[in-house]
Each structure stands twice: as structure tokens, then as C-alpha cells.
BAMARDREN-145946 format. One line per 4 residues: their letters; for each residue z, x, y of C-alpha. Coordinates in Angstrom, 2 decimals. Example, Ala and Ser with C-alpha at 12.3 -4.5 7.8 and 13.67 -1.06 7.14 Angstrom:
BEGIN
AS	7.80:12.30:-4.50; 7.14:13.67:-1.06
This chain:
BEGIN
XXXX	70.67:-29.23:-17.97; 69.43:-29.95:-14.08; 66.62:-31.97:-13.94; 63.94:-29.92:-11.63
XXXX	60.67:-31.76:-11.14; 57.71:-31.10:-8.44; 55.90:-33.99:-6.58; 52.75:-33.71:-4.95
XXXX	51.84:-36.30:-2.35; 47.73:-35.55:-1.58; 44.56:-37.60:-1.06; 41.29:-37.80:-2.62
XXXX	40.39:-35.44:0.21; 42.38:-32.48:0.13; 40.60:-29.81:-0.78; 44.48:-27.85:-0.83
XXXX	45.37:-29.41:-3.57; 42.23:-28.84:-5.26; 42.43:-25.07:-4.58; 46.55:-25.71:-5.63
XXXX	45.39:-27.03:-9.19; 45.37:-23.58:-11.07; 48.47:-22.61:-9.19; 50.37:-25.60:-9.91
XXXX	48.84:-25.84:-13.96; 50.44:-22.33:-14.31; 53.66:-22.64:-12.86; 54.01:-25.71:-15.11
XXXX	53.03:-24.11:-18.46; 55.07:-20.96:-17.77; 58.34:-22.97:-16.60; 58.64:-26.26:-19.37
XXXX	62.06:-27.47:-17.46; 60.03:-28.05:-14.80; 58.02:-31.75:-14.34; 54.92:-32.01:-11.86
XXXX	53.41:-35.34:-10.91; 50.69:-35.98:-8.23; 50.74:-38.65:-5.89; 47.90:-40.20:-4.21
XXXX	49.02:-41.70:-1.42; 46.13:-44.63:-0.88; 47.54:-45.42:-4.63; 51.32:-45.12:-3.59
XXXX	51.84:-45.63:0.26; 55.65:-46.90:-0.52; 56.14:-44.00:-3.01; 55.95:-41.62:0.12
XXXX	58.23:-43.54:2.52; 61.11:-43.38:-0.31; 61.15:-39.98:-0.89; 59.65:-38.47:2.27
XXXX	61.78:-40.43:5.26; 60.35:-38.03:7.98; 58.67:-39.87:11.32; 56.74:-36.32:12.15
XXXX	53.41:-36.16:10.36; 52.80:-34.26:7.08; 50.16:-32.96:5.86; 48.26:-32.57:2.64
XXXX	49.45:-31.62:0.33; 52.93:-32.09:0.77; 54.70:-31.00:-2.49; 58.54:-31.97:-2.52
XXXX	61.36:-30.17:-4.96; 63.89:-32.30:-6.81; 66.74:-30.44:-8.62; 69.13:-33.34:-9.86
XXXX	67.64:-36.23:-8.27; 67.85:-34.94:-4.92; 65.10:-33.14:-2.53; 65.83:-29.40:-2.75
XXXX	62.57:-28.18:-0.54; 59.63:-29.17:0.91; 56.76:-28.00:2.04; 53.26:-29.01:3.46
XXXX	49.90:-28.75:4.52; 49.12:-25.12:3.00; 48.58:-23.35:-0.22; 51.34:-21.86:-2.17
XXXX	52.11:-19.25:-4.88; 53.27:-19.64:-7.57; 56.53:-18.33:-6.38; 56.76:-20.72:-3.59
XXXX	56.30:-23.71:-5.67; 59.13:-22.67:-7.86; 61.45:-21.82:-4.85; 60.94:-25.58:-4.46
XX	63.10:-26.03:-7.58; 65.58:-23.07:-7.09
């Protein structure tokens, strides 16, 4: 089986990701294959710059798909279905 995981890169500030929370809590208890871990970024500034090797800006959140290890979509700066976050992971 493909390992298909979600990671959200926010600050204490975003009130996205706050709105996202529900969203995000569902997608996860509906779909069990897939992982979801938030990053803070004033927690893990080097966290970002491994996985997210981009010089133009992103916002928050940014919530990057991994299917096998390897980014499979990205997105950033809005709010997103359900739907969306999954097509992260398709």
C-alpha cells in the first residue's frame, strides 16, 4: 500500500486553517490511509525549506500532498473542500 499523508504548514495566525480544522478532521476520519500533520512554521522554519523548495512566497496555509514519499500537490493560501484536500493525495 502507497503511503498518502497531508502536511499543513500554518501559523498561530491563520485564521484559514482554523476555519480548515473541521474540513481537514473529516477528511481524516472518513479516509484512515490517509496521515495529516500540522506544521507551525515559527516551531519548524527548516521543516518548510525541505519539503517546500519554492523562492515565490506562500501563503497560509499551505497544505502539501505526499503519495509515496514524494509531493503529489500543493496548494495555498485558501480554504479547501474536502474534495480538494484529497485530490492532494490522488
Amino acid at each position: 500500500m502507497v503511503s498518502k499523508e497531508i502536511i499543513e504548514f500554518t501559523n498561530k495566525d491563520s485564521e484559514i486553517s482554523k476555519t480548515m480544522e473541521p474540513i481537514v478532521e473529516e477528511l481524516v476520519s472518513h479516509n484512515p490511509d490517509i496521515s495529516y500533520t500540522r506544521v507551525n512554521e515559527e516551531d519548524e522554519p527548516e521543516l518548510r525549506k525541505l519539503i517546500i523548495n519554492s523562492k515565490q512566497a506562500v501563503n497560509h496555509p499551505c497544505f502539501v500532498g505526499l503519495v509515496g514519499g514524494k509531493i503529489s500537490g500543493m496548494s495555498s493560501g485558501m480554504t479547501l473542500s474536502k474534495q480538494d484536500l484529497e485530490s492532494l493525495v490522488s
